[in-house]
FIFITI-653050 format. One record per atom (N, C-alpha, C, O): z, x, y negated; atom name. Coordinates in steps of 0.05 Angstrom, whole numbers, plus 5000, padded with zeros to 4 digits. Atoms other than C-alpha are relative to their C-alpha. Example, Ala and Ser with C-alpha at 12.3 -4.5 7.8 and 13.67 -1.06 7.14 Angstrom:
2
zz  xx  yy  voza
5000  5018  5024  N
5156  5246  5090  CA
5000  5018  4976  C
5013  5039  4976  O
4999  4984  5024  N
5143  5273  5021  CA
5014  4985  4978  C
5018  4995  4956  O
END
This chain:
89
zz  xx  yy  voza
5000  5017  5023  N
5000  5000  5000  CA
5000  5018  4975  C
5009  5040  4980  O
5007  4993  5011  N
4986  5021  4938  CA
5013  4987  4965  C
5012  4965  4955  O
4977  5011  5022  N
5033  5021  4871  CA
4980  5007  4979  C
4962  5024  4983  O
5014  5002  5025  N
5003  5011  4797  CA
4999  5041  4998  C
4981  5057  5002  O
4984  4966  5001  N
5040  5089  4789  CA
4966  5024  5020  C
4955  5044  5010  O
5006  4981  4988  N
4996  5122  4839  CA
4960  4991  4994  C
4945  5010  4993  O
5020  5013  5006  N
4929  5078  4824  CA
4994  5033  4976  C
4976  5050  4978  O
5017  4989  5023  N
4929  5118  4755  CA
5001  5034  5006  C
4985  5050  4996  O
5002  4961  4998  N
4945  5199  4778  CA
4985  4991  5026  C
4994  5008  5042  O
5023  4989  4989  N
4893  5187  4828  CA
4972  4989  4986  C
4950  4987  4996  O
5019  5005  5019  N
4852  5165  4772  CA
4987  5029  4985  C
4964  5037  4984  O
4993  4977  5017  N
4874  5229  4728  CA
4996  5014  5027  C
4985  5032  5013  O
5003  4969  4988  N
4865  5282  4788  CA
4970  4991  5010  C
4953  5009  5008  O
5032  5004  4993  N
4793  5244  4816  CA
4977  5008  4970  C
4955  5020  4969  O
5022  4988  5022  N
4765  5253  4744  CA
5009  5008  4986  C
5007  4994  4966  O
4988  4974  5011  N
4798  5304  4717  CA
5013  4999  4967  C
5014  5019  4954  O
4981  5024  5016  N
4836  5260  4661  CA
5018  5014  4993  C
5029  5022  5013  O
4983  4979  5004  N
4883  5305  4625  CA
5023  4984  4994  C
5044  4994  5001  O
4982  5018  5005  N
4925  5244  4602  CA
4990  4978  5002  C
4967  4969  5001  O
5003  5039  4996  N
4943  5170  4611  CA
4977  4993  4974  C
4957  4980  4980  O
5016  5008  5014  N
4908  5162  4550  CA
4973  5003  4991  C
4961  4994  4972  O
5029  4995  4990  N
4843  5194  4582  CA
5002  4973  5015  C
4982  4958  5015  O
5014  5017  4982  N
4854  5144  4629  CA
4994  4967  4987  C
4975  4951  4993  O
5002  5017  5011  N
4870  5090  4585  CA
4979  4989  4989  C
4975  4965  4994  O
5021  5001  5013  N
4807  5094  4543  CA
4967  5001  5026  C
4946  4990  5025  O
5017  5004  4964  N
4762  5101  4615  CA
5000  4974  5007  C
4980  4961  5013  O
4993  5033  4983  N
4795  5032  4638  CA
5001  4981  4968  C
5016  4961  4966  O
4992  5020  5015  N
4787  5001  4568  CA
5026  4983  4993  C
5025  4960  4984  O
4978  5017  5006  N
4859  4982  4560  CA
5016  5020  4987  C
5009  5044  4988  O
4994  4986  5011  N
4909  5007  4518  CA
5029  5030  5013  C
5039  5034  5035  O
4979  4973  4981  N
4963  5072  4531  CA
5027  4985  5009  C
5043  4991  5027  O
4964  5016  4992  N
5026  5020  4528  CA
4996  4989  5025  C
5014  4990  5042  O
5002  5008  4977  N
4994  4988  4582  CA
4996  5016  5027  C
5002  5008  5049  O
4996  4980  4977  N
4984  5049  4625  CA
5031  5005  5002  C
5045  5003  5022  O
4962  4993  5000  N
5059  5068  4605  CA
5010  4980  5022  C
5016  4992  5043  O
4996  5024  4997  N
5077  4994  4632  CA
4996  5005  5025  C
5018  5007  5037  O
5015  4993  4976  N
5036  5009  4697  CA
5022  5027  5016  C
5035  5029  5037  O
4976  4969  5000  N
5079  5079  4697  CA
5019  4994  5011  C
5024  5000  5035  O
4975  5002  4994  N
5140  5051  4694  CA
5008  4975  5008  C
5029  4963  5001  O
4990  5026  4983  N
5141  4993  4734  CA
5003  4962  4987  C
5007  4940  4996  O
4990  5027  5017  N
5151  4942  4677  CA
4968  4975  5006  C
4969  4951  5005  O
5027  5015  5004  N
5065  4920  4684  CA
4993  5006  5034  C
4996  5026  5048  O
5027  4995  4977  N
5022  4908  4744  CA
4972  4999  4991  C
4969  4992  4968  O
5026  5001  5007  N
4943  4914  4745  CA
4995  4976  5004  C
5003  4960  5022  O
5012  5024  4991  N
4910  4861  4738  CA
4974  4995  5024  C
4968  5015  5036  O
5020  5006  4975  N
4851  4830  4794  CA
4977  5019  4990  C
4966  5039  4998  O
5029  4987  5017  N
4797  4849  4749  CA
4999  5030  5004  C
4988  5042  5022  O
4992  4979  4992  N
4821  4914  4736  CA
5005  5011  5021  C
4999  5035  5023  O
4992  4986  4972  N
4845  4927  4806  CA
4965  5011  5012  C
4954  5033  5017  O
5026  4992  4990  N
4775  4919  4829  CA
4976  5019  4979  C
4953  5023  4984  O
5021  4976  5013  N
4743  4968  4777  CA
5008  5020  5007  C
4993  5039  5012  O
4990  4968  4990  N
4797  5020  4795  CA
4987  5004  5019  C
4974  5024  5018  O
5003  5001  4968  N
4779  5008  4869  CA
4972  5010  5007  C
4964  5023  5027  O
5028  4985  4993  N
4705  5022  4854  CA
4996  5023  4988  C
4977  5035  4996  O
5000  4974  5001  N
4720  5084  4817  CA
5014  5020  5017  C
5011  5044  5011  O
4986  4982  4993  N
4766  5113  4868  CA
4991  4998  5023  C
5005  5009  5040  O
5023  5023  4965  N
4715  5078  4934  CA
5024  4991  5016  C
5025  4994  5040  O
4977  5023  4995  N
4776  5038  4944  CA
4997  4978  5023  C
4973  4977  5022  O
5005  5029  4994  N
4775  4970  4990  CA
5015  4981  4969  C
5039  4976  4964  O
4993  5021  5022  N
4779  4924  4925  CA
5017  4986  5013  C
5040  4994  5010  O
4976  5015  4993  N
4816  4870  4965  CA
5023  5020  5005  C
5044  5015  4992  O
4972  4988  4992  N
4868  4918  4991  CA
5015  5008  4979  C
5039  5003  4981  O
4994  4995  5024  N
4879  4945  4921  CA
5019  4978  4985  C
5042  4980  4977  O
4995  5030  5012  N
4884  4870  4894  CA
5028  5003  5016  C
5048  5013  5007  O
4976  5008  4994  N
4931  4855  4944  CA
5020  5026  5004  C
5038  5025  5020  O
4972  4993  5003  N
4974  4908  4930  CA
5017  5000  4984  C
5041  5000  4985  O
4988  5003  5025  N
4979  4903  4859  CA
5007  4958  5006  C
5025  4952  4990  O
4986  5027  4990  N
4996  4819  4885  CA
5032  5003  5007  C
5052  4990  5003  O
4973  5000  4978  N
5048  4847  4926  CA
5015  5018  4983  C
5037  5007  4979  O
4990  4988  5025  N
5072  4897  4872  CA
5009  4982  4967  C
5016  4994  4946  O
5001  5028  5020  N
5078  4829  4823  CA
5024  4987  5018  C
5047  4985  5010  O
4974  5023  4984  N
5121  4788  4874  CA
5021  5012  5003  C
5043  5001  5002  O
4976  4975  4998  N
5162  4852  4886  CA
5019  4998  4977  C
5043  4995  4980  O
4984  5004  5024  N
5181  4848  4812  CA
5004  4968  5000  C
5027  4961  5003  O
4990  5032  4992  N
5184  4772  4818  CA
5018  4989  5014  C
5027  4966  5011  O
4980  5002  4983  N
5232  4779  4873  CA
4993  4985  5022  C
5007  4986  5042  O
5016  5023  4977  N
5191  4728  4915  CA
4991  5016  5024  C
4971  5030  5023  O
5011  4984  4973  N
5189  4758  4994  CA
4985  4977  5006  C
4965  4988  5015  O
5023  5018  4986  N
5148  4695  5016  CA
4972  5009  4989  C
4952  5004  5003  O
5032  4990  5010  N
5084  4729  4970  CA
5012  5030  5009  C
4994  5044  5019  O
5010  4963  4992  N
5105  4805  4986  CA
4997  4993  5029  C
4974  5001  5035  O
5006  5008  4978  N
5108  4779  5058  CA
4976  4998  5003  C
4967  5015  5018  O
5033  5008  5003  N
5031  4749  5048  CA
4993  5024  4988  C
4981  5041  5003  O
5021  4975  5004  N
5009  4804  5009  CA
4997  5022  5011  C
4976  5036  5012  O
5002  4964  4983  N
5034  4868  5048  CA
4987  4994  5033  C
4987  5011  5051  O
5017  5001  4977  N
4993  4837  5105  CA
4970  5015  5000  C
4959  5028  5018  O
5023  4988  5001  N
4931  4856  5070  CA
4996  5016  4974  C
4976  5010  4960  O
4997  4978  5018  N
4950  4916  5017  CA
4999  5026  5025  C
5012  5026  5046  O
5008  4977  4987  N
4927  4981  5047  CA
5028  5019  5008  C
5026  5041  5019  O
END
C-alpha cells in the first residue's frame, strides 16, 4: 500500500525533483498541499492519484485505493480501510 508521503519522494528521486516545490509545480498543485500530503494532515486526490500513477507506471486503481484507504485511516472508519486495503498495492 502506498502512503501520500512516499507517492511524492518517489516522485522527487524518479525525476530528479530537488524539492516538494519541484514537485509541487510538476503536479500543478500548490507546496502547502504537498506539505499536507507530507505530513499526514491531506490525502491525494483520485484525479491526482491517477496522474502520479502514470508518472511513476503505477496501477492507477491500486494507487487510488490507497490514497481511499489512507482517507478512512484518518477518518477512523475500518469498514472502508477494510474495503480499500483489499485493493491498494
Amino acid at each position: 500500500m502506498y502512503k501520500s508521503m512516499q507517492l511524492i519522494d518517489m516522485l522527487k528521486k524518479k525525476h530528479t525533483f530537488r524539492s516538494d516545490n519541484d514537485v509541487a509545480k510538476k503536479l500543478g498543485i500548490s507546496r502547502s498541499a504537498v506539505s499536507r500530503y507530507r505530513n499526514g494532515t491531506g490525502s491525494i486526490d483520485d484525479k491526482l492519484a491517477v496522474e502520479i500513477a502514470e508518472m511513476l507506471t503505477l496501477d492507477p486503481f491500486a494507487v487510488i485505493a490507497s490514497m481511499r484507504c489512507e482517507r478512512a485511516a484518518r477518518n477512523n472508519s475500518p469498514t472502508d480501510i477494510n474495503f480499500w486495503r483489499k485493493y491498494a498495492a
